[in-house]
C-alpha positions in Angstrom: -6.7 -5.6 20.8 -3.6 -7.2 18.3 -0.9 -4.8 17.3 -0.7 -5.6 13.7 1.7 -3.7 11.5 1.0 -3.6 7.3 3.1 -1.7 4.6 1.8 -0.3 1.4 4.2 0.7 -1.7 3.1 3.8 -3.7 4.1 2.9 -7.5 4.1 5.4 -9.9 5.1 4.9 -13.2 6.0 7.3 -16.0 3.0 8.3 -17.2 1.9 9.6 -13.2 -0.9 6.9 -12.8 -0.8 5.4 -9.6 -0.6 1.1 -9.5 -3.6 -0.2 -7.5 -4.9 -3.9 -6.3 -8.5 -4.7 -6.1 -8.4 -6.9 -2.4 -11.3 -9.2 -2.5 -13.6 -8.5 0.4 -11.4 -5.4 1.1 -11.8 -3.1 -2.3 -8.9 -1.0 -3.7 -5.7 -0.2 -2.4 -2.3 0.2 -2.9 -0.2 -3.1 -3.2 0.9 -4.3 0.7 0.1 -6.5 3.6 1.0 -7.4 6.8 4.1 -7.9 7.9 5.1 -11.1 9.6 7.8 -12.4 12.5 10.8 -11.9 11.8 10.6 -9.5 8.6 11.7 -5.5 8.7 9.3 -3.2 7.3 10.9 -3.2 4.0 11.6 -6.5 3.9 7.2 -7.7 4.2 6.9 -4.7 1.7 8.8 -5.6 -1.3 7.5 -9.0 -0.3 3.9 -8.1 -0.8 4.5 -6.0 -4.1 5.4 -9.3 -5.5 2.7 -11.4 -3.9 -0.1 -8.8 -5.4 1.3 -7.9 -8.3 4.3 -10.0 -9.6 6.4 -6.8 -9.4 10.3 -6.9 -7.9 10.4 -3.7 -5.9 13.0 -1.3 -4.2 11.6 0.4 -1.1 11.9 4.1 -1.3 11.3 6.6 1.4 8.2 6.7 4.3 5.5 8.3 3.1 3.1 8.3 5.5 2.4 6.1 8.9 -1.5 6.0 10.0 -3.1 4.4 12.7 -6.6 3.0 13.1 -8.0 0.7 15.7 -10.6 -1.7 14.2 -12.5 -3.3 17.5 -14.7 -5.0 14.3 -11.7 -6.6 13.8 -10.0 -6.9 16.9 -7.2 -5.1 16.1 -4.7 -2.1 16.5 -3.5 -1.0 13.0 0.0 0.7 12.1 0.0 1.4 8.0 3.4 2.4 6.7 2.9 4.2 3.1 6.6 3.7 1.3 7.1 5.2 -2.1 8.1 2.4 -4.3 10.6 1.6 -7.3 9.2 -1.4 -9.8 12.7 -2.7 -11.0 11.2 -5.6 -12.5 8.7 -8.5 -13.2 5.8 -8.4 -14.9 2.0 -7.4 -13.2 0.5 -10.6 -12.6 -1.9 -11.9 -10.3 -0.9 -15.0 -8.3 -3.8 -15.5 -6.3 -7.0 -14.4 -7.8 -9.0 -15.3 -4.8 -7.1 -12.3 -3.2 -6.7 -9.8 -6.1 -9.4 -9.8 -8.1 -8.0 -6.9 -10.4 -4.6 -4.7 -11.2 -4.4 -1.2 -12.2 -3.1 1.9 -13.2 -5.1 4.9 -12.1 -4.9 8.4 -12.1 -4.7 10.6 -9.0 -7.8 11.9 -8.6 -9.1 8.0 -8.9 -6.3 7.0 -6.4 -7.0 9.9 -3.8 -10.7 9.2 -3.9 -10.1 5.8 -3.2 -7.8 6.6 -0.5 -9.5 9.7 1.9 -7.0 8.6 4.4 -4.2 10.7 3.1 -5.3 14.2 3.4 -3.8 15.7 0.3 -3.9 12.8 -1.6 -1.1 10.9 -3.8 0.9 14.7 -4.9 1.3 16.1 -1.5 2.2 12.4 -0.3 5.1 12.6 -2.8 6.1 16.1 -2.0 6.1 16.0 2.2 7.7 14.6 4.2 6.4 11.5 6.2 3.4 12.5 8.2 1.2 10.4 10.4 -2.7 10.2 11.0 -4.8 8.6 13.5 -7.9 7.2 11.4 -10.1 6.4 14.4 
């Protein structure tokens, strides 16, 4: 199986909602991709904020790190959670064939769209990094 490594950036603005991209083919999830040669964690993440969401981003602290493999896919999967700063730009979407849809949701929306982190988006935010094998 490929190793491949992806980054998601937790956004939450001042209000609490949590900022969400609607993947085509893939459904929600938090705004991140895979990371390519050559790039640093934190340098493919504040890359993909923009990408998805037309956002200029600071990388805050780990979050959370879980594994999955994905024979369907062929694939070995590390997903780095980072909370995330927007320190600019305006939410857009650049490639509508891969975002269909942006938006702010609440937590309870958020965690059920995202099982994988036991606790959901507040205990995320209050822990410290942990890690989870997804299967």
């Amino acid at each position: 199986m490929e190793r491949v490594d992806v980054v998601y950036g937790l956004i939450v603005n001042e209000k609490g909602k949590v900022l969400m991209v609607r993947n085509n083919g893939a459904g929600w999830t938090l705004p991140g991709g895979a990371v390519e040669k050559g790039e640093t964690l934190t340098e493919a993440l504040i890359r993909e904020v923009m990408e998805e969401t037309g956002l200029e981003a600071e990388a805050g602290r780990l979050l959370a790190v879980n594994e999955a493999f994905r024979p369907d896919r062929g694939n070995h999967v590390l997903f780095f959670t980072f909370e995330v700063k927007a320190t600019g730009g305006e939410i857009t979407i650049f490639d509508p064939n891969e975002i269909t849809e942006i938006r702010w949701m609440d937590y309870q929306t958020a965690d059920s769209l995202m099982p994988y982190h036991k606790g959901g988006v507040a205990e995320l935010l209050r822990a410290p990094a942990g890690y989870t094998f997804q299967g």
